[in-house]
N, C-alpha and C positions, 0 to 999 in steps of 0.2 A: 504494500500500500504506500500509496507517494505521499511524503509529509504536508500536511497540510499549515497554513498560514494560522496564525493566530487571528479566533474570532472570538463575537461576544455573541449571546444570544441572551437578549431580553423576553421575555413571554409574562404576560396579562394573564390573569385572569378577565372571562369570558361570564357574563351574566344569563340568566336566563329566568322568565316570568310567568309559568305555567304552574299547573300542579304536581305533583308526585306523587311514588308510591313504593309500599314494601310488600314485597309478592313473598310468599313460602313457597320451599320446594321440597322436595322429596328424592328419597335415595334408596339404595339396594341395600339388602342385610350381608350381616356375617356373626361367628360366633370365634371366639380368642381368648387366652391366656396374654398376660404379660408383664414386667412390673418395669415402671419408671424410675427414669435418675433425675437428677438435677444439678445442672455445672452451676459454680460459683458466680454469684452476679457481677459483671464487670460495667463499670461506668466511663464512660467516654466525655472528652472533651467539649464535644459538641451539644449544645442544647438548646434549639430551634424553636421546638415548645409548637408553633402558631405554623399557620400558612404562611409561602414563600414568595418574594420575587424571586426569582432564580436567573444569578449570572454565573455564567460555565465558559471559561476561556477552553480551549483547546490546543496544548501546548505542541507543537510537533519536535523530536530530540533528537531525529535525524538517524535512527537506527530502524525504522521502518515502520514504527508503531506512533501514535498521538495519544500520549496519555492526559486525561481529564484531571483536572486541577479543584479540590477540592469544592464540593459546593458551599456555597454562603447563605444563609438566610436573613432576612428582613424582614419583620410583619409586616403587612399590610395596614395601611388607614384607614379602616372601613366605619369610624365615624359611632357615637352612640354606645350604650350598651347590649352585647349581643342577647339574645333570650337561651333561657337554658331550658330544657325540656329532660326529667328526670323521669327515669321509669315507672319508677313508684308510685308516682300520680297521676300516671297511667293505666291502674290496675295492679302491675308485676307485687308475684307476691314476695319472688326471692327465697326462698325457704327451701331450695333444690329440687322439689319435688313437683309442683304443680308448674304447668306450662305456661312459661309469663311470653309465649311467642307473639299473639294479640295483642301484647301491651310494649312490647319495641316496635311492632306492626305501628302503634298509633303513636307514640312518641317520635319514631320516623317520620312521618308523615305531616305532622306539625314542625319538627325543627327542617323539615326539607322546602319550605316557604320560607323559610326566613333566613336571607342571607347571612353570614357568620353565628351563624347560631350555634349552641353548644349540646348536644345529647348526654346524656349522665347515667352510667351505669354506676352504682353508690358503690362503697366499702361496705363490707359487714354483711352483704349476701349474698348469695349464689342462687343463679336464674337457668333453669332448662330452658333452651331453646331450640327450636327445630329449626331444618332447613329455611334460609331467608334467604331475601336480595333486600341492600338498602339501595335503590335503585335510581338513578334520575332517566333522561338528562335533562327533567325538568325542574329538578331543584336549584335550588340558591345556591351559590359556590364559597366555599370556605368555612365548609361544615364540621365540626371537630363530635369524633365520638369519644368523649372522654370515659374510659375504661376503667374504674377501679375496683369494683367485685368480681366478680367471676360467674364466667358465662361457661358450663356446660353442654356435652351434647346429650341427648339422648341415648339409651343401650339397648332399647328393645327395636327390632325390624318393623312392628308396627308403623313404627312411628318417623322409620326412615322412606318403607315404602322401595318404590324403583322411579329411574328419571334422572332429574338432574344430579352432579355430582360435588354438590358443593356445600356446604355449611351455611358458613357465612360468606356473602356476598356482597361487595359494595362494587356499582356497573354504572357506568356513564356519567362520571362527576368531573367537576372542575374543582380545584381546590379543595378534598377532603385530606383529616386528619384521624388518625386510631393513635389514642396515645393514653398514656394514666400506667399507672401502678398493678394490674389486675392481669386475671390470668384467664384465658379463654383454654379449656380442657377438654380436646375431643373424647375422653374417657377409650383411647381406641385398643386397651389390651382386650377386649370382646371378640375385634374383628381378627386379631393379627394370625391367628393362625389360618385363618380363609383366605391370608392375601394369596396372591399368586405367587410365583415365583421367580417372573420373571419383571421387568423394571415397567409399568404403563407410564411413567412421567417420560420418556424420551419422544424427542420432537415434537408433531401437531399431534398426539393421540387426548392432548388437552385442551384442542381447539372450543370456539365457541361458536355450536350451545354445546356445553358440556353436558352430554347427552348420551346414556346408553341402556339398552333393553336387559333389566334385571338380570336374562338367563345369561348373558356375557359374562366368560370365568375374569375378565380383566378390568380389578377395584384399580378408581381412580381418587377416592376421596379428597378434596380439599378439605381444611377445614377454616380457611382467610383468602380471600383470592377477591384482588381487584381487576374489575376488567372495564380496560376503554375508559379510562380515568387519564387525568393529569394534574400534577403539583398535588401529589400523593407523599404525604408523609405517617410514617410507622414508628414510635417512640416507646419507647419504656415497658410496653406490655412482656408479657411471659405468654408462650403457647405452646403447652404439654400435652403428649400422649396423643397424638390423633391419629385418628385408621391410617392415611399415607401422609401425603404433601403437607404442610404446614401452613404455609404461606406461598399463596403463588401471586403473580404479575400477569398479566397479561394483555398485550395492546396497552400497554401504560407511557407516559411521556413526562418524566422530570418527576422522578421520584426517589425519597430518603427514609431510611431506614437503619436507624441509630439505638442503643441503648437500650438491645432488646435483647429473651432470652428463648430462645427453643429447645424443647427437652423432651426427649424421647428417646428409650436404653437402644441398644447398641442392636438387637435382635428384632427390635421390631422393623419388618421386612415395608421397602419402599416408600419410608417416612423423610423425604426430602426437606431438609429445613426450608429453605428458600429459592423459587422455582422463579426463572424470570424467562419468558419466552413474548415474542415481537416488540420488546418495550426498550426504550431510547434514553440514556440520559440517566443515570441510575446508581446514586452510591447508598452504600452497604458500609457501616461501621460503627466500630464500638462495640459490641456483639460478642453473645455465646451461642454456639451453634453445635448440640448434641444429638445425634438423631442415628435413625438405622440407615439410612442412605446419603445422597450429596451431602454435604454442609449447603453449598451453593451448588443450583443446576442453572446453566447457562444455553438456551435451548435457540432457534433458528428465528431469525429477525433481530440482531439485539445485537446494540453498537453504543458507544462512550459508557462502556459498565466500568466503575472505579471499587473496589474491596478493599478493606485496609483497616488495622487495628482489627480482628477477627480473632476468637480463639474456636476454632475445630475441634471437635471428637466427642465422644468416639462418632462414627460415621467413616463417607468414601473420600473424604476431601472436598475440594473444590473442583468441580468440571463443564468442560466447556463440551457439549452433545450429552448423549449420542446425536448424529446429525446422519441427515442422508436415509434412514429408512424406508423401505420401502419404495428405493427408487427416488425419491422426495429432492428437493433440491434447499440445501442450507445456507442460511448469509451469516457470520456474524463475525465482529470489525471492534478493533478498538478494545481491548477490552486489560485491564491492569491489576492486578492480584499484589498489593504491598501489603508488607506489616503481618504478618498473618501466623498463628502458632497453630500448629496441629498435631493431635498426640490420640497415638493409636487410632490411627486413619486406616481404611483398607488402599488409600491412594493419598499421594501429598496434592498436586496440581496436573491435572490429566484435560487431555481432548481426546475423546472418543468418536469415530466416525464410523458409519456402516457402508461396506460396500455396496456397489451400484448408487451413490449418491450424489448431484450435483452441487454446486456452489462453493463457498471456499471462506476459510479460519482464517484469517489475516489481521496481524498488525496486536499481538499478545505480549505484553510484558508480566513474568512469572517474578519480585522481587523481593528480597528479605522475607526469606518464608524459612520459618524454626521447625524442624520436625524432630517428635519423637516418636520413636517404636512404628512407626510405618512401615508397612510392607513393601511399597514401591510408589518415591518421594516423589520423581518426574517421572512420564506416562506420556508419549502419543501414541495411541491403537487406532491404524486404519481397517484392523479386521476386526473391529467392536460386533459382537454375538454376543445376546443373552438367551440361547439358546444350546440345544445341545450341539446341533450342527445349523450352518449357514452356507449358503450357497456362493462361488466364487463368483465375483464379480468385475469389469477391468474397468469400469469408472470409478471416479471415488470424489468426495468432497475433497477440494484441493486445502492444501493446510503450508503458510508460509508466514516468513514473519512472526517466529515465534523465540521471544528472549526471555533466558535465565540470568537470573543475577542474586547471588548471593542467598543459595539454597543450600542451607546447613542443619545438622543433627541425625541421627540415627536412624537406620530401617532396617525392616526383619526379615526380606527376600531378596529386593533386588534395586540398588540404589537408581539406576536409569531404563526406562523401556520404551525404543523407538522401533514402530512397525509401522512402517509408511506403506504406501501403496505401489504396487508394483509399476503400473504404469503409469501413477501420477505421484512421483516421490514428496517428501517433505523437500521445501527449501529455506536457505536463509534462516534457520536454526541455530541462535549461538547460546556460548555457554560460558558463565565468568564467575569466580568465587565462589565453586560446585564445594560440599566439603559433605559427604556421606559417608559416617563410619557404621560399619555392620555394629547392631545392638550386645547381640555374641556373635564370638567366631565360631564357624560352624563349617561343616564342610558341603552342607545343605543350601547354603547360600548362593546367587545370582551373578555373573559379573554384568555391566554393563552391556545394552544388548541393542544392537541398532542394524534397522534394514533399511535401506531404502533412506536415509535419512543424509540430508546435505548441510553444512553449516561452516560455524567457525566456535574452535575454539578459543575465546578472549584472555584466557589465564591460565593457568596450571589448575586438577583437575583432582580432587578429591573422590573415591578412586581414580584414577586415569580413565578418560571416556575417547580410548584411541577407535572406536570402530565409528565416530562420526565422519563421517566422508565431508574432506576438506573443498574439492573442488566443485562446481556446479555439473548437475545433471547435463546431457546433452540435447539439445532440441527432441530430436527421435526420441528418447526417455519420457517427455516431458507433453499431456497434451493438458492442457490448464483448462481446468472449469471456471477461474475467477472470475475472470472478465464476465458471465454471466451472473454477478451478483453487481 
């Protein structure tokens, strides 16, 4: 990717004067064992609090990549005092047991007329709530759902039903806020052992309408997911134990996501912390992120993503795909992983791609990433299978432009694994201040393993990573799918 010129982008919020409304939805069952952890709360520097103007320069440093420069927040002046609309005097009884779903239904729908207005879920109770959408795009913008009891899912399939796949929903806002002290708990050790086995978060199988006919063996649960929102901000909450994903993005544009915590044990299968797929513009930090799968999934459409100050695990790491299934064709650009500790990951910083897949990974800065006890710290696999067998394919999502720097600490298989594609190699691959010591020495352990993979070494090489191939591929080697993104 060609370095780009330093820009601003100023972005407005966007008014709108109609009504609103909060629809429920409904889901498929399952039945689970499991038990939860919880990583230590970590507090980050930044504290936003309110909606954003948001200015985002985009810095280019001449190595291939445009890394995104911290976002800045500024309230807004929206004049007045805003109105708060509490649950409770709404109906919600709070007391865990009876469904105050009716009563965020009408609490919504009141604070969704009134511009900056505030919704209130209190301290001191905890609310079942079924499947919802807090829905516009007729509401007022610069909605804040300040969170601080705890919201609950449902455990019986009654009440999940089959349909859509999501919990909580917030779809078509300008300027909304989830922030407070409180802890939304999918309760999902019921479902975990009916998940599947194999990953439903990779690429569009999360498109919208998040939509699948009960008898489908393949659980998609959300249990937070904004879609087709902008100047989205996510603070302080905690959200434990849900059937899969956590927290997803989608179609989103200029969104923050600080001083939050995810938690869910290490076994519960397909529980994705934080899923961002076609969404623009997007940092992530200050954060703990414990889960049974990604820490962060990085999915097809989704360019200037920034990571930084994160602590990982257990979980797979941080990953950018799987990309390309089923033929599909993937974009995703720009994207910057700093500051980041991860300890006892099944992966440190990985791109995954499937064969037969168009489009192309470009323009990735991997830096000051702390590993402990991981099994395999760096990772490109362009024969990504989560299955038992997968069929050979001679397209592949192209993958270049991709820098390490200064990836240190310990792993328990195999310090580096590059498996490029035969006919479409990795390019422009470097590597500088690599420092991976085996956890034990073992005679079980990996060396460095690279196919298909071009680059440069920047520095001496903890192991030695002598099988990167120094020189570039040759035209004939090389049929590039970029250009098509």
């Amino acid at each position: 990717m060609a370095p780009r010129c330093a820009l601003t982008q100023i972005r407005q919020f966007d008014k709108s004067f109609e009504t609103c409304s909060a629809r429920t939805y409904k889901q498929t069952s399952r039945q689970s064992n499991g038990t939860p952890t919880s990583p230590s709360n970590k507090k980050g520097k930044f504290h936003g609090g309110g909606h954003l103007l948001e200015s985002r320069a985009l810095i280019s440093t001449g190595d291939g990549y445009t890394a995104p420069e911290e976002v800045t927040a500024t309230p807004l002046q929206n004049g007045g005092n805003p109105a708060t609309f509490n649950v409770l005097n709404f109906g919600a009884k709070g007391d865990g047991h009876t469904d105050d779903t009716k009563a965020f239904q009408a609490a919504w729908a009141a604070a969704c007329k009134v511009g900056a207005s505030t919704m209130v879920v209190p301290s001191g109770s905890v609310f079942l709530v079924k499947p919802i959408s807090f829905s516009g795009p007729n509401c007022e913008s610069n909605i804040v759902f300040q969170l601080d009891g705890k919201i609950i899912a449902p455990t019986s399939s009654q009440a999940w039903g089959s349909g859509l796949l999501q919990w909580l929903e917030f779809t078509k806002l300008t300027g909304i806020t989830v922030r407070g002290k409180g802890i939304i708990d999918g309760q999902g050790s019921v479902w975990w052992n009916d998940s599947p086995t194999d990953n439903p978060t990779d690429e569009s199988e999360l498109d919208a309408p998040t939509t699948k006919d009960s008898s489908n063996s393949s659980w998609n649960d959300l249990a937070l997911r904004f879609y087709g929102s902008s100047n989205v901000i996510v603070s302080g909450i905690t959200i434990q134990n849900t059937p899969q994903t956590h927290l997803k993005f989608d179609d989103c544009r200029s969104v923050q996501v600080f001083d939050m915590i995810i938690s869910s044990p290490s076994n519960s299968p397909n529980t994705d912390g934080i899923h961002l797929q076609n969404s623009q513009d997007v940092a992530i930090h200050s954060s703990n992120l414990a889960c049974g799968d990604d820490c962060v999934s990085i999915q097809t459409g989704c360019s200037n993503i920034y990571i930084h100050d994160v602590n990982c695990g257990p979980g797979h790491g941080i990953s950018i795909g799987g990309l390309g299934k089923d033929n599909t064709k993937a974009c995703v650009s720009n994207i910057t992983v700093r500051g980041v500790t991860m300890h006892n990951t099944l992966t440190g910083v990985r791109i995954k791609t499937w064969q037969g897949g168009s489009g192309s990974v470009q323009g990735v800065m991997f830096s000051n990433i702390q590993v402990s006890e991981v099994e395999t710290p760096i990772m490109i696999d362009q024969f990504y299978c989560d299955k038992s067998k997968c069929q050979n394919e001679t397209s592949a999502v192209a993958v270049s432009g991709i820098n390490y720097e200064s990836i240190r600490g310990t792993y328990t298989v195999k310090p580096v694994h590059f498996a490029c594609s035969d006919s479409l190699p990795c390019t422009s691959v470097s590597l500088s201040a690599v420092e991976l010591k085996p956890l034990q020495e073992s005679h079980n352990l990996y060396k460095p393993f690279c196919w298909h993979a071009y680059g440069e070494l920047k520095t001496a090489t903890v192991p030695p990573i002598d099988c990167l191939q120094v020189y570039k591929p040759s035209k004939s080697q090389v049929h590039t799918n970029r250009d098509s993104c």
